[in-house]
py3Dmol code that shows the C-alpha trace and the ligand (Angstrom):
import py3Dmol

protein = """\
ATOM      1  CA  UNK A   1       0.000   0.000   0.000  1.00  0.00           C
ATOM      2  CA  UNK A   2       2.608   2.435   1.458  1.00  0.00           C
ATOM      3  CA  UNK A   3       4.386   1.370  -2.245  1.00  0.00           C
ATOM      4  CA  UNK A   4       1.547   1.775  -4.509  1.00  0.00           C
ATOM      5  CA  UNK A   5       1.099   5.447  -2.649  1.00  0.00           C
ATOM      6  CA  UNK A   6       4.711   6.692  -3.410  1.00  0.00           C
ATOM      7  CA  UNK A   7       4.645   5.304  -6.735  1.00  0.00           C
ATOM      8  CA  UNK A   8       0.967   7.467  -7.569  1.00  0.00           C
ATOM      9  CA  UNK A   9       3.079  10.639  -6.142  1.00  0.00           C
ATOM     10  CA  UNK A  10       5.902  10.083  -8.512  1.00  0.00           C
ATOM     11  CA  UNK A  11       3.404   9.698 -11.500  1.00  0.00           C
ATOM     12  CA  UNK A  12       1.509  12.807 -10.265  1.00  0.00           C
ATOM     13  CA  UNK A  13       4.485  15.082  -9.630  1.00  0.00           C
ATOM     14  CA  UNK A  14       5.831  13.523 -13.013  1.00  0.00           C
ATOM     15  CA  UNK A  15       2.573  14.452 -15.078  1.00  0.00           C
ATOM     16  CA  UNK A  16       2.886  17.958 -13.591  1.00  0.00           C
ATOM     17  CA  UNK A  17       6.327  18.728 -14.446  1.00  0.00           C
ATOM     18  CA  UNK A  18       5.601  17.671 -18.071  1.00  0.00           C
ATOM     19  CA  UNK A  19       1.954  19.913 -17.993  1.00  0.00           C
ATOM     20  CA  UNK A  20       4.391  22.943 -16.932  1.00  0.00           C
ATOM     21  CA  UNK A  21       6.587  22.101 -19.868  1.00  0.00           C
ATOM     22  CA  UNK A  22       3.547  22.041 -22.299  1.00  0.00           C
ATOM     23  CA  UNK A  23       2.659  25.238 -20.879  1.00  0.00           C
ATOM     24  CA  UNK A  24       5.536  26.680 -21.681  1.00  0.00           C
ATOM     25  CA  UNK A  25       6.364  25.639 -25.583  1.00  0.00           C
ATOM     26  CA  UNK A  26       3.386  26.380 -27.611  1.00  0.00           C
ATOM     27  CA  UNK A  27       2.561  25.310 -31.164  1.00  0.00           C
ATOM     28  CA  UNK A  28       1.806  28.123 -32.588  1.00  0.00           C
ATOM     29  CA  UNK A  29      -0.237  28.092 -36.046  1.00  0.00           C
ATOM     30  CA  UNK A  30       0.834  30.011 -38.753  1.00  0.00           C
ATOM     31  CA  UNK A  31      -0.715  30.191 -42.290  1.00  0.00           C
ATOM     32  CA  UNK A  32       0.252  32.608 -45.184  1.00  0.00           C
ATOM     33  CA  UNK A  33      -0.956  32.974 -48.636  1.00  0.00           C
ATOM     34  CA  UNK A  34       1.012  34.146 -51.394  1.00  0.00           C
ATOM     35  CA  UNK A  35      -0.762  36.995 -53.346  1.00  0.00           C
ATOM     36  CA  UNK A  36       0.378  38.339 -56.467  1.00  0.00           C
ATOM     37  CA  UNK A  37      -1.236  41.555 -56.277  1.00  0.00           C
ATOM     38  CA  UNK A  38      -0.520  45.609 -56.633  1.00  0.00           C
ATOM     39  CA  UNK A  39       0.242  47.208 -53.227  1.00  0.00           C
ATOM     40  CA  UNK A  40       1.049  51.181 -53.023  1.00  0.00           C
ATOM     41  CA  UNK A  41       5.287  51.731 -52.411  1.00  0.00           C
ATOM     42  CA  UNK A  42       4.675  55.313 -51.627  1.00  0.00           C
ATOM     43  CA  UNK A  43       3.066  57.643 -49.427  1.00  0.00           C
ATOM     44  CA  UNK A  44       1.215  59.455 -53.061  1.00  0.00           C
ATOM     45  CA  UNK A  45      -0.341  56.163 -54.116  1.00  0.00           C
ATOM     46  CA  UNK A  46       2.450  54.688 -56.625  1.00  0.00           C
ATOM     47  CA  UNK A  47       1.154  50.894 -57.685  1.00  0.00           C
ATOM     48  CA  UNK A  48       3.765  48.802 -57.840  1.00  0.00           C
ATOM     49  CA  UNK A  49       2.565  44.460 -59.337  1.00  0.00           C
ATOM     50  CA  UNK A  50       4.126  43.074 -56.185  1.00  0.00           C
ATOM     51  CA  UNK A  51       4.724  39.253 -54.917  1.00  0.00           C
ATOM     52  CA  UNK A  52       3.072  39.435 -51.163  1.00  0.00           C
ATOM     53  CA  UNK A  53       2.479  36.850 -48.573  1.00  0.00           C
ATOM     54  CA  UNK A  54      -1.001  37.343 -47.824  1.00  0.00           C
ATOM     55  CA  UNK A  55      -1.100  41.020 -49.810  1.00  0.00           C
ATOM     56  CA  UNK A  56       0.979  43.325 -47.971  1.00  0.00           C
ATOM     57  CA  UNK A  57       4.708  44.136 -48.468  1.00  0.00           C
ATOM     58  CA  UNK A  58       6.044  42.836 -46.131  1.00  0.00           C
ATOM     59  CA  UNK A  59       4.502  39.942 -44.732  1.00  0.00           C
ATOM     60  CA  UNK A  60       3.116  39.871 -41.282  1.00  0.00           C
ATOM     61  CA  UNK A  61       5.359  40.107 -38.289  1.00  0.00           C
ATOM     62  CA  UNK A  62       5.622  36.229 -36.874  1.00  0.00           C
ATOM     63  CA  UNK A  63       6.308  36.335 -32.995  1.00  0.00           C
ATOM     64  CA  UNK A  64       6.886  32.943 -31.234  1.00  0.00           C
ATOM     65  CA  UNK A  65       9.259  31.370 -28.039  1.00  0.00           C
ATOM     66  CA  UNK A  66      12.100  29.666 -27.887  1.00  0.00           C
ATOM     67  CA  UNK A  67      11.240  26.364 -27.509  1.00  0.00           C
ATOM     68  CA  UNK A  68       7.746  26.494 -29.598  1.00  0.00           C
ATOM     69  CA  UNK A  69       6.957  24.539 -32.326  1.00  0.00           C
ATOM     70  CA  UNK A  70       5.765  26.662 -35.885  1.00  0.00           C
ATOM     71  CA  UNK A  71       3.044  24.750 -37.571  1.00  0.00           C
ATOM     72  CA  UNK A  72       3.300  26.352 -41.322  1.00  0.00           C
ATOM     73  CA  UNK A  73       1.195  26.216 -43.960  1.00  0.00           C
ATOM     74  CA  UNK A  74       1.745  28.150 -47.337  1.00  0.00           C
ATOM     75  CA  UNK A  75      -1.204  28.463 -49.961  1.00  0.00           C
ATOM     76  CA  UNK A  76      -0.559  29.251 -53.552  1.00  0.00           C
ATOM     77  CA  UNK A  77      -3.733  29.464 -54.831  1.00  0.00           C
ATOM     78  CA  UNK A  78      -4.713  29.135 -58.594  1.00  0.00           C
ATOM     79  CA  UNK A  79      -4.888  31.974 -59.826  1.00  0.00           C
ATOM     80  CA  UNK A  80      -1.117  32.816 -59.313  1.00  0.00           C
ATOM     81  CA  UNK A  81       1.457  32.680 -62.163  1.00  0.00           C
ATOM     82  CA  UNK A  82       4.362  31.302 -60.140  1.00  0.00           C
ATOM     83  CA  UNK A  83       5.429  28.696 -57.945  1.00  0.00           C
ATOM     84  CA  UNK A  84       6.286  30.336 -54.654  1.00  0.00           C
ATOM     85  CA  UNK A  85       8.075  28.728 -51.215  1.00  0.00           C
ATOM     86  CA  UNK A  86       8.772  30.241 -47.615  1.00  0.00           C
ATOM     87  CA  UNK A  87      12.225  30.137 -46.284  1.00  0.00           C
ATOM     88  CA  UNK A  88      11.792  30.564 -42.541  1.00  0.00           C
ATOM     89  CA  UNK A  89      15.545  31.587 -41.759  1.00  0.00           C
ATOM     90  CA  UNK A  90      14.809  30.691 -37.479  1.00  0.00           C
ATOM     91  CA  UNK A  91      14.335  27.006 -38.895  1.00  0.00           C
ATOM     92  CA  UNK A  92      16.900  23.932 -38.773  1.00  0.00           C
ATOM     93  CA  UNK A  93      15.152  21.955 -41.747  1.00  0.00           C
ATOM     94  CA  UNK A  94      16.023  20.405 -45.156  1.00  0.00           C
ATOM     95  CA  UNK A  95      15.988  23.648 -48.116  1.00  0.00           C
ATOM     96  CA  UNK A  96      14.536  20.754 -50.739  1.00  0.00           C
ATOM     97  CA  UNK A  97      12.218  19.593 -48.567  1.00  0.00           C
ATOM     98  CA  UNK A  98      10.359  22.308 -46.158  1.00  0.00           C
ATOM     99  CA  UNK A  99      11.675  25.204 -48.600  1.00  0.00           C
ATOM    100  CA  UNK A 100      10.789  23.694 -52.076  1.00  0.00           C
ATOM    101  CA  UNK A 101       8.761  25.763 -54.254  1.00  0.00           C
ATOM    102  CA  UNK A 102       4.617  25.592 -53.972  1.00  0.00           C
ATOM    103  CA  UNK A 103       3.143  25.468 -57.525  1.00  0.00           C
ATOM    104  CA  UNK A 104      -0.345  27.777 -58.149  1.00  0.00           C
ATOM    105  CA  UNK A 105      -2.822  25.476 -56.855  1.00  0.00           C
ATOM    106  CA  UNK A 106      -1.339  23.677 -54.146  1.00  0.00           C
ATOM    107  CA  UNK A 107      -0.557  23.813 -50.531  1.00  0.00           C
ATOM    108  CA  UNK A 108       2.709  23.357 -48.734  1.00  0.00           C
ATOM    109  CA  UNK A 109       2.665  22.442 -45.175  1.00  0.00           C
ATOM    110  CA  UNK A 110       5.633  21.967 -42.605  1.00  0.00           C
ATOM    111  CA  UNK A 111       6.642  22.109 -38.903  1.00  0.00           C
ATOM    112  CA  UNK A 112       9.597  23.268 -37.045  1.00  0.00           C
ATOM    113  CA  UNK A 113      10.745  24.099 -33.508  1.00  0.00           C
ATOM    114  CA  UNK A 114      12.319  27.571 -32.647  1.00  0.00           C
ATOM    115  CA  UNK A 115      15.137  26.309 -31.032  1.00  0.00           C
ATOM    116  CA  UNK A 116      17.380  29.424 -31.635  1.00  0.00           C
ATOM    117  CA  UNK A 117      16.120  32.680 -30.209  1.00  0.00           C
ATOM    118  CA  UNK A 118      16.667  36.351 -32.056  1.00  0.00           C
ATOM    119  CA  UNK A 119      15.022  38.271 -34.896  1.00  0.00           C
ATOM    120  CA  UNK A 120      15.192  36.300 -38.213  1.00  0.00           C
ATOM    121  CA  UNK A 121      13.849  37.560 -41.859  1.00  0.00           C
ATOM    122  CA  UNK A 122      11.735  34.942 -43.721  1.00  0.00           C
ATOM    123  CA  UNK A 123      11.261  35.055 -47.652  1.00  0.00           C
ATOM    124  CA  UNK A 124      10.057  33.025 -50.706  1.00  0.00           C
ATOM    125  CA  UNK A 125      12.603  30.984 -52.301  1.00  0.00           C
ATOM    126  CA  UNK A 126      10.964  30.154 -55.410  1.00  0.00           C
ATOM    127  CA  UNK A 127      13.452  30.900 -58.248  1.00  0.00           C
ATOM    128  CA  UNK A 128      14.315  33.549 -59.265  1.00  0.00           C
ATOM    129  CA  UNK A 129      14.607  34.070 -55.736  1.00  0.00           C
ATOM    130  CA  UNK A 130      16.108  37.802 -56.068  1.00  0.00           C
ATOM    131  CA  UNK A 131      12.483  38.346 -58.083  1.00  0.00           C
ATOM    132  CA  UNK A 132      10.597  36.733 -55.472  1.00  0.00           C
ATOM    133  CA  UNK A 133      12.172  39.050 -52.945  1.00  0.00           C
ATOM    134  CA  UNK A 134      12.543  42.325 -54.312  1.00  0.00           C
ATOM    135  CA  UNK A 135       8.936  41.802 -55.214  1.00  0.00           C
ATOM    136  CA  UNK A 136       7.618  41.486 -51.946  1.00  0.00           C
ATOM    137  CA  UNK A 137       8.408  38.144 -50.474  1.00  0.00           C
ATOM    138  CA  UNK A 138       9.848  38.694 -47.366  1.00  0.00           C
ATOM    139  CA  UNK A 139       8.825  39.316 -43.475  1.00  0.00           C
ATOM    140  CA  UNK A 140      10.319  39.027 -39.846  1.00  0.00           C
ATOM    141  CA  UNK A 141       9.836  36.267 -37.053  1.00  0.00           C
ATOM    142  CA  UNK A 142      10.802  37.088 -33.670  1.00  0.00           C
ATOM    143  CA  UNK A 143      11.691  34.340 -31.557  1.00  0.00           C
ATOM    144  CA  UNK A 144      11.562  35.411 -27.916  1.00  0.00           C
ATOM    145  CA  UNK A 145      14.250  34.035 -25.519  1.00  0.00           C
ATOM    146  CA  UNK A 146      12.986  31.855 -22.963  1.00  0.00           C
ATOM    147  CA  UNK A 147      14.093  33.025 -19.433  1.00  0.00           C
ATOM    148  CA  UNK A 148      11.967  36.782 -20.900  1.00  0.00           C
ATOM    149  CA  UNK A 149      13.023  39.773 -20.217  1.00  0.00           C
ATOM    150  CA  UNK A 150      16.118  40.227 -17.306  1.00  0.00           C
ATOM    151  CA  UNK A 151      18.840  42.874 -16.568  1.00  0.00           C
ATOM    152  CA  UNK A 152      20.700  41.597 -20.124  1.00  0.00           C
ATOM    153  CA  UNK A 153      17.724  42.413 -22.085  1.00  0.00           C
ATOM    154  CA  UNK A 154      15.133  44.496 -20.480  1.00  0.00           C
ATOM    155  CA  UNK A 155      11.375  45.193 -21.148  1.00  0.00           C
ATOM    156  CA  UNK A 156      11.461  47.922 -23.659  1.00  0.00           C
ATOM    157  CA  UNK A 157       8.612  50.297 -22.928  1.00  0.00           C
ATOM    158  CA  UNK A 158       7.870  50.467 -27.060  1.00  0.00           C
ATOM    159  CA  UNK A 159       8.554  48.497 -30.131  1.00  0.00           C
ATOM    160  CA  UNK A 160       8.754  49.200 -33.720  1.00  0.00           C
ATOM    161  CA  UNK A 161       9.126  46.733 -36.489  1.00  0.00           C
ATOM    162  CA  UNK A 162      11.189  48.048 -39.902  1.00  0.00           C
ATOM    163  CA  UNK A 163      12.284  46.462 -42.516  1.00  0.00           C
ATOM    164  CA  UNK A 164      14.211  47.978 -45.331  1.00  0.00           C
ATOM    165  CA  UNK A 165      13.760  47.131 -48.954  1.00  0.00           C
ATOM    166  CA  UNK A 166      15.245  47.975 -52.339  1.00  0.00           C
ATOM    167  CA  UNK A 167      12.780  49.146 -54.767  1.00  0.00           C
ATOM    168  CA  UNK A 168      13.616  48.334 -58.523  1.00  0.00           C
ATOM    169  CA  UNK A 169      10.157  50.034 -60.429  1.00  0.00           C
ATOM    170  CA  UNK A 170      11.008  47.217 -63.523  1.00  0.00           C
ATOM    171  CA  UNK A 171       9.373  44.473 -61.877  1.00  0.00           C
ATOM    172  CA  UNK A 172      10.215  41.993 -64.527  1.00  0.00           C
ATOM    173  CA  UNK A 173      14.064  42.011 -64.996  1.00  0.00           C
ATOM    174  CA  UNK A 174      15.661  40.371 -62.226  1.00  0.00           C
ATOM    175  CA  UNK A 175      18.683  40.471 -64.071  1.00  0.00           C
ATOM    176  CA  UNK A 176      19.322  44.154 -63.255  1.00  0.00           C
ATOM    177  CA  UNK A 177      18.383  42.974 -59.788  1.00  0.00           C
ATOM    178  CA  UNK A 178      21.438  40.673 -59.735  1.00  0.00           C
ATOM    179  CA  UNK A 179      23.279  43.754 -61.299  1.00  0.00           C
ATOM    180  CA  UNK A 180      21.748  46.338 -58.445  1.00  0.00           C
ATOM    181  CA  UNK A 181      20.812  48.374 -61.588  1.00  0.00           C
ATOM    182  CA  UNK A 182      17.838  50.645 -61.977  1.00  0.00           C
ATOM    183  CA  UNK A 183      17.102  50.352 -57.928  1.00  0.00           C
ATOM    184  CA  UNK A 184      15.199  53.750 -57.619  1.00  0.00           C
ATOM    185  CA  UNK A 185      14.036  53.584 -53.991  1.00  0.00           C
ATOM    186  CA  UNK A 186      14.476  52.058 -50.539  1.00  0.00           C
ATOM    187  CA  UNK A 187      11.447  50.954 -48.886  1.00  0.00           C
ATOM    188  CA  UNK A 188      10.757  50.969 -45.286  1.00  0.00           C
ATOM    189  CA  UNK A 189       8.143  48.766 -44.658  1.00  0.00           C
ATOM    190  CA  UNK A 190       7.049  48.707 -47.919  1.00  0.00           C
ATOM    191  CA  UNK A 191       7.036  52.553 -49.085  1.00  0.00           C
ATOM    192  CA  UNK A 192       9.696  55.093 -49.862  1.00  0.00           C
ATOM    193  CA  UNK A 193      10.012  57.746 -46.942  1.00  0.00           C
ATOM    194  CA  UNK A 194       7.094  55.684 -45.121  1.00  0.00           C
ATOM    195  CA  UNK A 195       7.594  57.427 -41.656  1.00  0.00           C
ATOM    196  CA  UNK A 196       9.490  60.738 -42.743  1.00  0.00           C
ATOM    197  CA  UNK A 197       7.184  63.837 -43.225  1.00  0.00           C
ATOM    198  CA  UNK A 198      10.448  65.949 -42.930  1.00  0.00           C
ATOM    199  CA  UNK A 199      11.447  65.167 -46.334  1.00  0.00           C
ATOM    200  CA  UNK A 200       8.027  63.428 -47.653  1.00  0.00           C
ATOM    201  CA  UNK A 201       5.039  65.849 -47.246  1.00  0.00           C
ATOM    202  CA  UNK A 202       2.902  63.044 -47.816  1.00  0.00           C
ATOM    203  CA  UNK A 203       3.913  60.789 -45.269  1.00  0.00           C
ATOM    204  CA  UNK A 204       1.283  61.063 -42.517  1.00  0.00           C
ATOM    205  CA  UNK A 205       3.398  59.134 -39.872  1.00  0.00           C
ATOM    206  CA  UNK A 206       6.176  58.858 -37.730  1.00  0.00           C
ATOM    207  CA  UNK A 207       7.274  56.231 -34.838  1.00  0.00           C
ATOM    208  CA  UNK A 208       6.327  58.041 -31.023  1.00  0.00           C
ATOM    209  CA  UNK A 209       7.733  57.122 -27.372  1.00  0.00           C
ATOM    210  CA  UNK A 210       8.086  59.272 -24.642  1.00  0.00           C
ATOM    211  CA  UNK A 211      11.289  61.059 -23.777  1.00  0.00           C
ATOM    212  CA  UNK A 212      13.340  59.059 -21.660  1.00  0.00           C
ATOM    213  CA  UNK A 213      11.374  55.646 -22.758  1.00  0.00           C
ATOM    214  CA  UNK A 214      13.279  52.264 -23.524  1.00  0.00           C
ATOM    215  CA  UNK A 215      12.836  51.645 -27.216  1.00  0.00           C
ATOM    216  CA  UNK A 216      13.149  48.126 -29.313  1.00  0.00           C
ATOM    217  CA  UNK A 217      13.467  48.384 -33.184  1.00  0.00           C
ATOM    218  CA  UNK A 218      13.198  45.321 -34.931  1.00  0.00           C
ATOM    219  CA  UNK A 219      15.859  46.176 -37.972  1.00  0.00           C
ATOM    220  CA  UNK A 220      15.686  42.944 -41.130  1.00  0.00           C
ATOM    221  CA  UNK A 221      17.571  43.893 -43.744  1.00  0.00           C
ATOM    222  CA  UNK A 222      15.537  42.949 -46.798  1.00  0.00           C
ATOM    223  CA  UNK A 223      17.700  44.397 -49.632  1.00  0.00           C
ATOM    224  CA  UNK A 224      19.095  42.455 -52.475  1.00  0.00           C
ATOM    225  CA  UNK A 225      22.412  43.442 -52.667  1.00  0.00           C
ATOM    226  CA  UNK A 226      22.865  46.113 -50.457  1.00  0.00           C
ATOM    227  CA  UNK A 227      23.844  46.150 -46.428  1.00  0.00           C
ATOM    228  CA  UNK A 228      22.558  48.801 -44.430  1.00  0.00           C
ATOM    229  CA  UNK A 229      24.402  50.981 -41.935  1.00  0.00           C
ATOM    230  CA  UNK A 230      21.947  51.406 -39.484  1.00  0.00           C
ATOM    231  CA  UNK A 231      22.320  55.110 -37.404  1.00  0.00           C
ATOM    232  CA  UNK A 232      19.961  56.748 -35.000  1.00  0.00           C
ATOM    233  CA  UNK A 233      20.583  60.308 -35.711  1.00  0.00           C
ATOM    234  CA  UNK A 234      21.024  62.630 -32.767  1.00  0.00           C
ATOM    235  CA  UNK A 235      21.021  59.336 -31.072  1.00  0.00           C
ATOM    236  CA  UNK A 236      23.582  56.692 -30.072  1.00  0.00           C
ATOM    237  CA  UNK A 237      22.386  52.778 -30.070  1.00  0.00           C
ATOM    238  CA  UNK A 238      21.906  52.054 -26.485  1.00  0.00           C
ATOM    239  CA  UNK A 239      22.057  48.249 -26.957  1.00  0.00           C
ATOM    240  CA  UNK A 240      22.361  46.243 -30.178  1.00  0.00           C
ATOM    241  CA  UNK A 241      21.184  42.669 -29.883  1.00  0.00           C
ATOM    242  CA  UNK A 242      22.830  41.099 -32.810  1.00  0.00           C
ATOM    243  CA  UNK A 243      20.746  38.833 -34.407  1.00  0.00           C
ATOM    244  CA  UNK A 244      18.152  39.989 -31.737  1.00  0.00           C
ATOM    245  CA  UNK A 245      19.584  37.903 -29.406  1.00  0.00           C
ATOM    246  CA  UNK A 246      20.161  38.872 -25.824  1.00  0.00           C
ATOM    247  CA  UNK A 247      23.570  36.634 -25.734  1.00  0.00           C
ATOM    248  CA  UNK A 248      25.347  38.991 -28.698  1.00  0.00           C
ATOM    249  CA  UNK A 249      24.830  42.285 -26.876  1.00  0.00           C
ATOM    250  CA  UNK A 250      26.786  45.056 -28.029  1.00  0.00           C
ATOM    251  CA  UNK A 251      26.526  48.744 -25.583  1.00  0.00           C
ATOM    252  CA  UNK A 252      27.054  52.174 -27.051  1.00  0.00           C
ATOM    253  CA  UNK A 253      26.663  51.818 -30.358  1.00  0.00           C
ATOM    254  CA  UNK A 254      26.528  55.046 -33.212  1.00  0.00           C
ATOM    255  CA  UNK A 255      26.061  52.790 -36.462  1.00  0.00           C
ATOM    256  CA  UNK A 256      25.539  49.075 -36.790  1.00  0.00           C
ATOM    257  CA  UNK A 257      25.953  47.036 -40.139  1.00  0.00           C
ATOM    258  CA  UNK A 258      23.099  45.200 -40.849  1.00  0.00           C
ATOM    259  CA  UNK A 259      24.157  42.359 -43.559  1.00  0.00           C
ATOM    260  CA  UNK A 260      21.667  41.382 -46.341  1.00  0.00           C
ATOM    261  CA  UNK A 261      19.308  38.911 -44.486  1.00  0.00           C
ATOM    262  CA  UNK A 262      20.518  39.763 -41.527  1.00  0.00           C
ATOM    263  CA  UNK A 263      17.788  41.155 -38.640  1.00  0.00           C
ATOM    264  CA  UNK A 264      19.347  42.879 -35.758  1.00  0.00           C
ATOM    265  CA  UNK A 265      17.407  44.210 -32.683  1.00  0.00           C
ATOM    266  CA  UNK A 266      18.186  47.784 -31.558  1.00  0.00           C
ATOM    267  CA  UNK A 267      17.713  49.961 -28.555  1.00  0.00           C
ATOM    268  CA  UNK A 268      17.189  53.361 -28.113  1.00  0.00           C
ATOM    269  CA  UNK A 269      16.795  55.586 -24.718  1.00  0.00           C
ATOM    270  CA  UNK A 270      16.343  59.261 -26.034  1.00  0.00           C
ATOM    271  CA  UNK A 271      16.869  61.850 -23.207  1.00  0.00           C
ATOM    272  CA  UNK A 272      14.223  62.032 -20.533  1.00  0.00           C
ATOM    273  CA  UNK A 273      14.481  65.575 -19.597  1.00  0.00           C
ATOM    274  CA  UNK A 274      13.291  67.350 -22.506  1.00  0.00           C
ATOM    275  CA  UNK A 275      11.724  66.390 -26.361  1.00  0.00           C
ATOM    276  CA  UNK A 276      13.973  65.540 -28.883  1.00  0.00           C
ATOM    277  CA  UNK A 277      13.650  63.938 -32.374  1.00  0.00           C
ATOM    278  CA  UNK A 278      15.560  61.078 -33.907  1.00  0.00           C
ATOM    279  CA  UNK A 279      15.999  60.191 -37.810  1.00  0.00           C
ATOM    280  CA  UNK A 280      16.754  56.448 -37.935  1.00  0.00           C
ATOM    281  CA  UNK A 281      18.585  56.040 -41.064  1.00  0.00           C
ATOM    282  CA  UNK A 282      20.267  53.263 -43.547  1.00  0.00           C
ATOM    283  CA  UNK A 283      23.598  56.178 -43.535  1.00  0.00           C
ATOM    284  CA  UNK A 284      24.785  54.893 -46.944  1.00  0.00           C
ATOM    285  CA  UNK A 285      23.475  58.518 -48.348  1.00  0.00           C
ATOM    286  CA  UNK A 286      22.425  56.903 -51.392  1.00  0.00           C
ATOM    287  CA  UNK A 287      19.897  54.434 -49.748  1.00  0.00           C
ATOM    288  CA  UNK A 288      18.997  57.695 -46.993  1.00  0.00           C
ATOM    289  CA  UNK A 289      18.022  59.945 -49.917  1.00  0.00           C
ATOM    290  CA  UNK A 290      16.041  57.202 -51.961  1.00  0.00           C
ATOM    291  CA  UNK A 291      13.696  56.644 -48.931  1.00  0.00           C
ATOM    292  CA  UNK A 292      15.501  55.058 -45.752  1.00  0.00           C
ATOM    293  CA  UNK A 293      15.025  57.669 -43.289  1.00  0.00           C
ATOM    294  CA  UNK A 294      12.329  57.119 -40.164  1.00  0.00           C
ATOM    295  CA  UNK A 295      11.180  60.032 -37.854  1.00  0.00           C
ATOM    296  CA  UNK A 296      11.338  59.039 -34.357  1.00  0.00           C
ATOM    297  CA  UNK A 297       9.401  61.517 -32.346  1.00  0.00           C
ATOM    298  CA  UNK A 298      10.047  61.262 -28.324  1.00  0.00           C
ATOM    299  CA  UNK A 299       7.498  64.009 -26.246  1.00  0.00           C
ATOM    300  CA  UNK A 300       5.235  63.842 -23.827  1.00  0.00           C
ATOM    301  CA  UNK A 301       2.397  63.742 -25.043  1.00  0.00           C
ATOM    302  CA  UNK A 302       3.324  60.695 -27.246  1.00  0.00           C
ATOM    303  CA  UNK A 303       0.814  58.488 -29.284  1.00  0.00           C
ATOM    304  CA  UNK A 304      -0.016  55.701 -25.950  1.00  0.00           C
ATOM    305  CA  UNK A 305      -0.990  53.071 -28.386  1.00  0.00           C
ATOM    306  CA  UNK A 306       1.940  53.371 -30.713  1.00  0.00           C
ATOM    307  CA  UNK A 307       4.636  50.628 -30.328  1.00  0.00           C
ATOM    308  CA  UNK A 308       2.698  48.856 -28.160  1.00  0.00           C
ATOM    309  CA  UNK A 309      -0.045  45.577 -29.436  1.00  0.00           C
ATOM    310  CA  UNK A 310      -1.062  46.004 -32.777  1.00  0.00           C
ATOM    311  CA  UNK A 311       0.901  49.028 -33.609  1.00  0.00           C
ATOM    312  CA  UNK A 312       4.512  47.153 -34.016  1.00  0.00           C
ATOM    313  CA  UNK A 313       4.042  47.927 -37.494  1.00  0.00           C
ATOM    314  CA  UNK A 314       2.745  51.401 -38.425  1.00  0.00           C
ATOM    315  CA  UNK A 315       0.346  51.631 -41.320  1.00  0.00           C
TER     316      UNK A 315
END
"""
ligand_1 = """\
1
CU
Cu 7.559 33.807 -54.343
"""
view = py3Dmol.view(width=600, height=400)
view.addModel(protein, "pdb")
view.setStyle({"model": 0}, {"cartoon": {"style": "trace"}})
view.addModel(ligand_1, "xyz")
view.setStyle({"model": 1}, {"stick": {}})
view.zoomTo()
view.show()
């Protein structure tokens, strides 16, 4: 009896050691269409025949935990010209198997665990893959580390999602793509000057904090040939996380070199004692002046929603 008693404890504390486990790593379901549709690169309406998962440029902003499991699927529906794949750069998997290309029509589904925590870019690598990504093709997955936030990486009080593109208006010739010729604007989240109404009188928004707030950019480097020197000006990089992960932690930081598919997570702690403005720009002039530049406002009376829930990504 006295046996059969210690043995029902073990299975009990057992089962509830593996329940807090379960509780921890998630499956987390994500599905994604690819859309071969017109989406708007600037803030005055300029169409543009993009490649999109699920119709916006880029695709939406995947956030997981180390540990979780990612149950994918990608639809390419029938009505689509070309095969397209996702490359999911936070998986360990097989690039002919997971990553093969989807032909219109089918459905391509796949798992993998996050096992490696950071900011990675995702993209379709259906060939010609520099089409399929200066098209549209590409997003950002967050994986967040598992012991949270701590002193090494700590709760930022906003964050902002941007990710920097190279516009080429000839959609078709991906060979002046692999050349880097005719590239006539950088995109930041999907439009030229998207957040800059300094030098864009269209553009109708800009990133907000308070002054003296902790805040997180989520920087992917989505350009095709191009690496982006990432600067905060009137600012100095508090933290950079390379690779978004607490572990690589650089301090003091004025410009950081982003490679191409590389995502880097950045922090920022404007003064708290009066207003100020930042311009967070790709400092290569020639990628600044053809639309990388991002107003950072920091004043009291900042936006309370923005940076925070659904407003990662600004519209
Ligand atoms: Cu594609």
């Amino acid at each position: 009896m006295q046996l059969l008693r210690k043995t029902a404890l073990a299975l009990v504390a057992g089962a509830a050691v593996a329940s807090a486990q379960g509780a921890l790593a998630e499956t987390v379901k994500v599905t994604m269409t690819a859309m071969e549709k017109e989406v708007t690169i600037d803030n005055k309406g300029t169409k543009y025949p993009a490649w999109t998962f699920d119709g916006a440029m880029p695709g939406k902003f995947v956030r997981v935990h180390e540990g979780d499991t990612v149950d994918f699927t990608l639809i390419n529906p029938p009505e689509n010209k070309n095969s397209h794949a996702m490359d999911f750069h936070a998986a360990q998997v097989d690039v002919l198997n997971e990553f093969a290309p989807v032909k219109p029509g089918e459905t391509k589904h796949f798992i993998f665990k996050a096992k490696v925590p950071g900011l990675f870019m995702y993209h379709c690598g259906a060939s010609p893959m520099v089409q399929h990504i200066a098209r549209g093709m590409y997003g950002a997955i967050l994986v967040e580390p598992k012991g949270g936030y701590s002193k090494a990486y700590p709760k930022p009080d906003r964050e902002y999602i941007l990710v920097q593109s190279q516009y080429f208006p000839d959609a078709d010739d991906y060979k002046a793509m692999l050349e880097n010729k005719g590239w006539a604007g950088s995109l930041i989240n999907g439009k030229i000057l998207h957040y800059d109404p300094v030098h864009d009188p269209n553009a109708s928004q800009v990133l907000e904090a308070k002054p003296g707030e902790r805040v997180r950019i989520y920087f992917v480097n989505a350009n095709i040939n191009m690496p982006v020197a990432l600067h905060p000006i009137a600012g100095i990089w508090d933290r950079v996380y390379i690779n978004g992960n607490p572990r690589n932690t650089l301090y003091g930081i004025q410009t950081y070199n982003v490679a191409v598919a590389e995502a880097d997570t950045f922090d920022l702690v404007s003064p708290d004692d009066r207003a100020t403005n930042n311009a967070i720009v790709d400092h290569t002039m020639g990628a600044a002046l053809r639309g990388a530049i991002t107003v950072l406002m920091n004043k009291p009376d900042a936006d309370p929603g923005k940076g925070r829930g659904s407003q990662l990504v600004l519209p």
